[in-house]
C-alpha positions in Angstrom: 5.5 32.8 -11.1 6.2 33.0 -7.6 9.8 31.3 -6.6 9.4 31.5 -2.3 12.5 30.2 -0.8 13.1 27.3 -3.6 14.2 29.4 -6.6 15.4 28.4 -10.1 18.3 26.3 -8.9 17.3 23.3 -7.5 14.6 23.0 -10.4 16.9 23.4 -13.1 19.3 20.8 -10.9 16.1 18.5 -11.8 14.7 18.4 -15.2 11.4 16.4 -15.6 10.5 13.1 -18.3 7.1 14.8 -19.6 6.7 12.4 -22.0 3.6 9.9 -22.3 6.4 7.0 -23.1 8.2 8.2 -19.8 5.2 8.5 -17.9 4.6 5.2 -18.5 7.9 3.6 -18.0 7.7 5.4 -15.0 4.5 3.6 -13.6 5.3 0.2 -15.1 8.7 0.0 -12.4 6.9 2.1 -9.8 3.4 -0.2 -9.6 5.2 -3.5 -10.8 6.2 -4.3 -7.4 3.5 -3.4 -5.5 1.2 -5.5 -7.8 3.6 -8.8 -7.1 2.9 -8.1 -3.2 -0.8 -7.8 -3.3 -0.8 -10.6 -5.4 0.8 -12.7 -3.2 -0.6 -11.3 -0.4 -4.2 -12.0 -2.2 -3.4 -15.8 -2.7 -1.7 -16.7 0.2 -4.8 -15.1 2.6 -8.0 -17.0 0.2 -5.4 -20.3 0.6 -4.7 -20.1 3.9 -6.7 -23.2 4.9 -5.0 -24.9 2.0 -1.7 -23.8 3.7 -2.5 -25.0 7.0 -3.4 -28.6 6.1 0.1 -28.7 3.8 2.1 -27.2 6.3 0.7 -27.6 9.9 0.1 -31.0 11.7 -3.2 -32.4 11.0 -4.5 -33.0 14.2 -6.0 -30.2 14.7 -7.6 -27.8 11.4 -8.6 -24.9 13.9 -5.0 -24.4 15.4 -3.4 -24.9 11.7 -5.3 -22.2 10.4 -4.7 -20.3 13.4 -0.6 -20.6 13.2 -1.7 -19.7 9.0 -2.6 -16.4 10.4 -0.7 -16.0 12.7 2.7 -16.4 10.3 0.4 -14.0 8.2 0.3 -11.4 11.2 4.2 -12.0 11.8 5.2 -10.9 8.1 2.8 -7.1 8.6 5.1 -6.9 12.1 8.8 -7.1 10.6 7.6 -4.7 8.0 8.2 -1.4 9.9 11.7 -3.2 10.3 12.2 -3.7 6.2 10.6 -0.1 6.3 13.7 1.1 8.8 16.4 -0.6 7.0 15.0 0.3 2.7 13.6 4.2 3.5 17.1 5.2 4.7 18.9 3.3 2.5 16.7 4.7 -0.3 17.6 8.1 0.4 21.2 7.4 0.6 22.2 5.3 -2.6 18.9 5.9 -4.9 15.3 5.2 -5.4 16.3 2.7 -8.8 18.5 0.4 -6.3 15.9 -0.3 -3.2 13.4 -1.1 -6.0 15.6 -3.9 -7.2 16.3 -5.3 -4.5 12.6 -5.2 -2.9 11.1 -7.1 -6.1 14.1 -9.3 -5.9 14.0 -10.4 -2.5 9.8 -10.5 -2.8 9.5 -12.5 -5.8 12.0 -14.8 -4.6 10.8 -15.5 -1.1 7.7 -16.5 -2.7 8.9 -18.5 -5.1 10.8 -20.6 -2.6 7.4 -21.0 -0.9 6.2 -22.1 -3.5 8.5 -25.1 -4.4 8.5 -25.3 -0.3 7.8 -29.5 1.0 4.9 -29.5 3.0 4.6 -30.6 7.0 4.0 -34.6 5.8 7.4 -34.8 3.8 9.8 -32.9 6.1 7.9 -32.6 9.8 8.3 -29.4 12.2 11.1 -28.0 9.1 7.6 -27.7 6.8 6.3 -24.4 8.9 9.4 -23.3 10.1 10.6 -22.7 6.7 7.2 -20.7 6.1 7.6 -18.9 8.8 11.3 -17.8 7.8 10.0 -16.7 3.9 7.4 -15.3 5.3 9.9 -12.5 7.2 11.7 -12.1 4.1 8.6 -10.9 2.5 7.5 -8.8 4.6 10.8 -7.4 5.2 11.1 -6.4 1.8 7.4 -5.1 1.5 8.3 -3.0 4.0 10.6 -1.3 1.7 8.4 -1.5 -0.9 5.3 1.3 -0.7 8.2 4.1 0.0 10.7 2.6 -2.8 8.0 3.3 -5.6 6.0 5.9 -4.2 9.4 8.6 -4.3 10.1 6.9 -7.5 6.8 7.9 -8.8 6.4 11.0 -7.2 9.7 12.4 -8.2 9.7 11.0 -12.0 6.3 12.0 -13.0 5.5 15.3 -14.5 4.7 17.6 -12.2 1.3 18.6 -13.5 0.3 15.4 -13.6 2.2 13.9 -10.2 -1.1 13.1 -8.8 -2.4 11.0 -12.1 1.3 9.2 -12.0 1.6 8.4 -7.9 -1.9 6.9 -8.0 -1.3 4.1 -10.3 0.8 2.7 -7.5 -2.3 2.1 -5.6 -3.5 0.6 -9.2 -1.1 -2.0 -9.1 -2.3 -2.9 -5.6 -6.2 -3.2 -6.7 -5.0 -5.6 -9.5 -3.0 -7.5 -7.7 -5.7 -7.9 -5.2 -8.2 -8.7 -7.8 -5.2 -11.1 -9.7 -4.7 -12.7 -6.5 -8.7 -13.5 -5.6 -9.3 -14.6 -9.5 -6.7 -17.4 -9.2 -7.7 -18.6 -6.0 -11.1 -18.7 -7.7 -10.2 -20.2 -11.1 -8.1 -22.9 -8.9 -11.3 -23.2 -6.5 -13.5 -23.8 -9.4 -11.2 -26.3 -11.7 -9.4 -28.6 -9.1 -10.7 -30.9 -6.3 -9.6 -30.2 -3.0 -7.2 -33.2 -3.2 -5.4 -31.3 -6.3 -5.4 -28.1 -4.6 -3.5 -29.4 -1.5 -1.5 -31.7 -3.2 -0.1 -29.2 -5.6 -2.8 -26.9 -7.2 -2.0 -24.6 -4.1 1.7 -23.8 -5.3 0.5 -21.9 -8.5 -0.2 -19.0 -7.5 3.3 -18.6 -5.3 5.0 -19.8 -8.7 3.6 -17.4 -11.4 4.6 -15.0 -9.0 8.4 -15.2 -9.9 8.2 -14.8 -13.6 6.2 -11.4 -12.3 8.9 -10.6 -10.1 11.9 -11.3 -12.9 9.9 -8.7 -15.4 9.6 -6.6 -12.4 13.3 -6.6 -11.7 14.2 -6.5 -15.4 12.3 -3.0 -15.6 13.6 -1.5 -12.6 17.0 -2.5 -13.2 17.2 -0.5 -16.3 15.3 2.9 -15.1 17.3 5.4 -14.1 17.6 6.9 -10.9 15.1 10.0 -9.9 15.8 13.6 -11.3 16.0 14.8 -8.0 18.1 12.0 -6.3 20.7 12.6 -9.3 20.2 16.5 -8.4 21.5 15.7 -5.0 24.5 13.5 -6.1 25.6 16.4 -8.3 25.7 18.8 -5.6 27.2 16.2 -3.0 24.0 16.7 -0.5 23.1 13.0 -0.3 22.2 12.5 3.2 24.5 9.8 5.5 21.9 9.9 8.4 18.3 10.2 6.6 16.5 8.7 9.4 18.3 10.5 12.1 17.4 13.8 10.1 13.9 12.7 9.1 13.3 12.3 13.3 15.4 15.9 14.4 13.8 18.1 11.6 10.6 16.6 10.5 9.0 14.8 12.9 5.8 17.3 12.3 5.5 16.0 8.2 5.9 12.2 10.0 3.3 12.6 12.0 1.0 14.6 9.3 1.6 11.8 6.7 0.7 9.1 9.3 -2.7 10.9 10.1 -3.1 10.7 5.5 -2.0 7.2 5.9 -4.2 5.9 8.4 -7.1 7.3 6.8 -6.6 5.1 3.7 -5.5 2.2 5.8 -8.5 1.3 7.9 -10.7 1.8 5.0 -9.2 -0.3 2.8 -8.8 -3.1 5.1 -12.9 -2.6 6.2 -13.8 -2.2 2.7 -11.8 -4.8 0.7 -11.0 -7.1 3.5 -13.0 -7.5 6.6 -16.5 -6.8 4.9 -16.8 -10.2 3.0 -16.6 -11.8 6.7 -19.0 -9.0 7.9 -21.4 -9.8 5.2 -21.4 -14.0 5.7 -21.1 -13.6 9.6 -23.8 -11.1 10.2 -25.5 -10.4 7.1 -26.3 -13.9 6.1 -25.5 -13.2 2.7 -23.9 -16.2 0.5 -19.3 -16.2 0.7 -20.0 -16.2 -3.5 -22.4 -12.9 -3.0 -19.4 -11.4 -0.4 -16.8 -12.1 -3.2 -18.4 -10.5 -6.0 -19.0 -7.3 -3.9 -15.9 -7.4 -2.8 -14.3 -7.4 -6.7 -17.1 -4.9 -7.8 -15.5 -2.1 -5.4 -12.0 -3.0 -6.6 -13.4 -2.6 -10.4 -14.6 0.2 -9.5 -11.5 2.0 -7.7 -9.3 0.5 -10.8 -11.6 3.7 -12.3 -11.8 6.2 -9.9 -8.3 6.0 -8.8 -6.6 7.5 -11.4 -9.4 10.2 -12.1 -9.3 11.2 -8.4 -4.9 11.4 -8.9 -5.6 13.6 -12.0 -8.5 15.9 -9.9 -6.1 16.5 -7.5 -3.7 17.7 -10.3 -6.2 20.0 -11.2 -8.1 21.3 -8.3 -5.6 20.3 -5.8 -4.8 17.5 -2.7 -6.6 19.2 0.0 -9.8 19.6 -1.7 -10.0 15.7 -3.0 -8.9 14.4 0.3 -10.9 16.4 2.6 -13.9 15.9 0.4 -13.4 11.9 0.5 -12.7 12.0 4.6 -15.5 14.2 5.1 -17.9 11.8 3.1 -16.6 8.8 4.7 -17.1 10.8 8.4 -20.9 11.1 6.9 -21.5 7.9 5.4 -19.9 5.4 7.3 -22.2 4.7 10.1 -25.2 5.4 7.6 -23.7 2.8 5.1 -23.8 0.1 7.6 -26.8 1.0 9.2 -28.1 0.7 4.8 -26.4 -3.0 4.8 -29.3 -4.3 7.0 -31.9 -3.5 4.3 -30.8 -6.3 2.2 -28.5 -7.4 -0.6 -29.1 -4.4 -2.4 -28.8 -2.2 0.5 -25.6 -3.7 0.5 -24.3 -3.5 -3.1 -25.2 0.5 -2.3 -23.8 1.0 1.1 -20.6 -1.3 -0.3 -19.9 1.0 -3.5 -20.4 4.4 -1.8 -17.3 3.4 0.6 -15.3 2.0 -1.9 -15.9 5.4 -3.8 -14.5 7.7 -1.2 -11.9 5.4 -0.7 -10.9 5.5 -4.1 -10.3 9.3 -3.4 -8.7 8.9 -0.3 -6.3 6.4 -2.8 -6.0 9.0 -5.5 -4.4 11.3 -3.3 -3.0 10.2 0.2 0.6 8.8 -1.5 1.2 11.7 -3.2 1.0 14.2 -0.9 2.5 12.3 1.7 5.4 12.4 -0.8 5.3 16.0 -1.3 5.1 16.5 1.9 8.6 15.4 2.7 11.8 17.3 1.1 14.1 15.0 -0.8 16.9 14.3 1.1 14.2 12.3 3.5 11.5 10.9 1.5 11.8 8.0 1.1 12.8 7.2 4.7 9.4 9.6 5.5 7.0 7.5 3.4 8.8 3.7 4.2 8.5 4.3 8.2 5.4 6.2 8.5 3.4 3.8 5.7 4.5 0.7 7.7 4.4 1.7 11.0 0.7 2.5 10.7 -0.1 -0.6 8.4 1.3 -2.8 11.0 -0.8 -0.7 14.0 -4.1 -0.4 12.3 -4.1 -2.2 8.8 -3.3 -5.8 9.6 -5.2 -5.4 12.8 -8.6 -4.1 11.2 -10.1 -7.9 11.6 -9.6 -8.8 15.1 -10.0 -5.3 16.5 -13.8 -4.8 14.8 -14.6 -8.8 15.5 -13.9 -7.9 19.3 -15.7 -5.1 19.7 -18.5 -6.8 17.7 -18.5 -9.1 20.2 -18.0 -6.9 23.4 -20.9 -4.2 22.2 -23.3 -6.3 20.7 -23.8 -3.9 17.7 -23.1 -4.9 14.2 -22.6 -1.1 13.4 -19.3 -0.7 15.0 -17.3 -0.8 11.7 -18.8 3.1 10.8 -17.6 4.3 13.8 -14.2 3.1 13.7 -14.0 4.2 10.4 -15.0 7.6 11.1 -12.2 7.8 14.1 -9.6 7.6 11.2 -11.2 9.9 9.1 -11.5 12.4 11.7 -7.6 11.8 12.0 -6.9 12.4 8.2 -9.1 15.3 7.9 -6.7 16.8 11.0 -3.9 15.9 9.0 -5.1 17.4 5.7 -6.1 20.8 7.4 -3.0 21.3 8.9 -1.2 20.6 5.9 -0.5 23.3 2.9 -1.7 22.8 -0.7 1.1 20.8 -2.7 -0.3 20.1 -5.9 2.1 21.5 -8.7 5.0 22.2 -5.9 8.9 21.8 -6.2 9.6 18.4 -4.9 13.4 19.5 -5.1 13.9 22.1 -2.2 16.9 24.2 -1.4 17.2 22.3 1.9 18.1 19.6 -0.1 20.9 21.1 -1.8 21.8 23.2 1.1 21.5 20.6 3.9 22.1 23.4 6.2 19.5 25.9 5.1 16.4 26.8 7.0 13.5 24.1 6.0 11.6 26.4 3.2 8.5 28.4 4.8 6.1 27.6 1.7 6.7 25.8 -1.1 7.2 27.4 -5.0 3.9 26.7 -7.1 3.5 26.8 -10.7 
C-alpha cells in the first residue's frame, strides 16, 4: 500500500464511521440544509409574481416583478460574502458549528418572510423588510454548500466518499422538485385571491419546521474525524483564508473550473430551459414544467450511481466523460429541440444525464482537492464566487445574446465554453478517488504541501 508523503499518522489521527447507520446520519445533517435552501429558493422564484403584488406598489406589475428579481439577484450577490465569513470560520472552530448556524439563520429568515405584512398594510417598510431577509439568506447560503460538503466529504467512508458527497446535490434536486410541487399544489387548489392574500406564505412557513429538524440533527453530530485530528495535534489554522490564497491558489482556481462546469448547466438545464421552451419553442408553460421535473427525477437516480462510479472507477474518468458528452451534445441537443415535443423530451434528458454526472462527482473532488486545514474555506469561496458570476446570471446572459445573435442555438455553445473549462480543470488535476483527505500539511502546518496523495 503505497504511503507517499501522508503516512500512517495523520490516518490513524482520523478514524472513519463505516457504518450504513453512520453513513446515513452523516447525509441526513450534510443534505438537510441544502434541501431547505433549494426549497426556498424553488418557491420563492415560481411565486415571484405573487411576491410582487404583496410586496411592491401596485401601479405598476412589470416594475414589481422586476424589483422581485431583482431582490432575488441581490441575495446570489452577498453570498460570496456569507461564503468569506462561514469557509474560514469553518475551518477554524469545526464543520458541526457553521452547519448550525447556516440552517439556523436560513430557516429563520424565511420564516420571518413568511409571517412578513405585505406593501398595503405597512407601505415602503413591506419590501424593505424583504429585501433585508433576503441578505440574511443568502448570506447564510453562502456558507452553506462548503459547510456540508467538508462535512460529507470528511465523514463518509472513504471508499464510498463519492456515493456520500453526492447526496448533497440530492437534497438540492428535492428541494427543487419540493419547492415547484407546492407552488403547483397551491396553483392548482387556491384562487389567485387566496394565494395573494395568504396561500403565498406556505411555502416560506413549512420551511421552518424543516429548518428546526435540520438544526436538531446537526446540533447533535459530532465534528469531522479530521477537524478533531487537527484539534488534537493543535494545527487548527487562525488565518485559513489567508493560507488558502498564499499556498493554494492553484486547487482554487482548479475547483472553480469543476464548479462552473456544473453551474451553468444546472441553471440551463433546470432553470432557463422552461422559459426557452414557452419563448421560442411554443411549447405549453404545463409541458415546460413537466420536462423540467422529469430531468430532476431522473438526476434523483443517476446522482448517486454516478458518486458511487466514481468510487469505483475514479473522479477523472466520470467527470471528463460527462464534460466531454456535454462538449458533444450541447449544440446538437438544441439544434434536436426544434424537431418537436419529442425532440425535446430527448435533447432535455440527454443533458440532464451528463449533468447528473457532472453532480455525482464535481463536490467531491473539489473537496479532495483541498488539504484540511483549508477546505472548507476552498469549497465556500470558490462555490459562491462562481455561482454568483455564472449561476444566477445564466438567464439574462443567454436571453441577451438570444436577442443580439438572432439564433435560438446559443444555449449549446455557452454550455460547451464551461465544459471546455471543467475538462481543463479535470485534466490538470490528479486522481483522488480513495485518497487521504487528512494530509501531513495539516498536522505539520509547516511541512511542504504533499507531492501526490496516499491511495488505497
Amino acid at each position: 500500500m503505497p504511503t507517499s508523503h501522508h503516512g500512517p499518522a495523520p490516518e490513524s489521527a482520523a478514524p472513519e464511521a463505516t457504518s450504513a447507520a453512520g453513513l446515513r446520519r452523516s447525509v441526513a445533517a450534510g443534505a438537510v440544509g441544502v434541501f431547505v435552501h433549494w426549497f426556498d429558493w424553488a418557491a420563492y422564484a415560481y411565486l415571484a409574481d405573487t411576491v410582487a403584488t404583496v410586496f411592491f406598489p401596485a401601479e405598476n406589475s412589470t416594475t414589481g416583478l422586476l424589483a422581485v428579481f431583482g431582490v432575488f439577484a441581490v441575495s446570489f450577490g452577498i453570498r460570496p460574502i456569507g461564503a468569506a465569513v462561514f469557509g474560514p470560520l469553518g475551518d477554524r472552530i469545526g464543520r458541526k458549528r457553521t452547519l448550525s448556524l447556516v440552517i439556523f439563520l436560513m430557516s429563520g429568515a424565511t420564516l420571518a418572510i413568511g409571517l412578513l405584512p405585505g406593501y398595503a398594510s405597512i407601505g415602503i417598510a413591506a419590501p424593505v423588510l424583504l429585501v433585508v431577509l433576503r441578505l440574511v439568506q443568502g448570506f447564510a447560503a453562502g456558507g452553506e454548500f462548503g459547510s456540508a460538503a467538508s462535512f460529507l466529504a470528511e465523514t463518509a467512508p472513504r471508499r464510498r466518499r463519492g456515493f456520500g458527497v453526492s447526496w448533497l446535490e440530492v437534497g438540492s434536486l428535492l428541494g427543487f422538485l419540493a419547492g415547484s410541487c407546492a407552488f403547483l399544489l397551491l396553483s392548482v387548489g387556491l384562487d389567485e385571491g387566496q394565494l395573494t392574500g395568504w396561500g403565498w406564505r406556505i411555502p416560506f412557513l413549512i420551511s421552518a419546521p424543516l429548518g428546526v429538524i435540520g438544526f436538531i440533527i446537526r446540533n447533535k453530530i459530532e465534528d469531522t474525524p479530521e477537524y478533531r485530528a487537527l484539534e488534537a495535534a493543535d494545527t487548527v489554522p487562525r488565518s485559513p483564508a489567508r493560507e488558502l490564497l498564499r499556498t493554494h491558489r492553484r486547487e482554487l482556481l482548479q475547483a472553480a473550473g469543476l464548479m462552473t462546469a456544473m453551474h451553468v448547466p444546472f441553471y440551463v438545464v433546470l432553470t432557463y430551459l422552461v422559459t426557452y421552451e414557452t419563448d421560442h419553442l411554443g411549447h405549453s408553460a404545463g409541458s415546460a414544467g413537466l420536462l423540467s421535473t422529469a430531468i430532476s427525477l431522473l438526476g434523483l437516480v443517476l446522482v448517486p450511481l454516478f458518486g458511487g462510479l466514481s468510487d469505483r472507477v475514479g473522479r477523472k474518468p466520470v467527470f471528463i466523460g460527462a464534460t466531454g458528452a456535454l462538449l458533444v451534445l450541447a449544440t446538437p441537443a438544441f439544434l434536436l429541440m426544434r424537431t418537436g415535443l419529442v425532440g425535446t423530451w430527448i435533447a432535455g434528458l440527454l443533458l440532464g444525464a451528463c449533468l447528473a454526472a457532472i453532480l455525482g462527482t464535481y463536490a467531491v473532488w473539489s473537496a479532495e482537492i483541498f488539504p484540511t486545514r483549508t477546505r472548507q474555506s476552498g469549497l465556500s469561496i470558490g462555490y459562491n464566487i462562481t455561482a454568483a458570476l455564472f449561476a444566477g446570471t445564466v438567464p439574462y446572459v443567454l436571453t441577451v445574446l438570444i436577442s443580439a445573435t438572432g439564433s435560438t442555438l446559443v444555449p449549446g455553445p455557452y454550455m460547451m465554453i464551461f465544459a471546455v473549462g471543467g475538462l481543463v480543470a479535470a485534466l490538470t488535476l490528479r486522481e483522488t478517488a480513495g485518497t487521504a483527505l487528512l494530509r501531513a500539511e495539516d498536522l505539520s502546518p509547516t511541512a511542504e504541501p504533499d507531492a501526490e496523495p496516499a491511495r488505497i
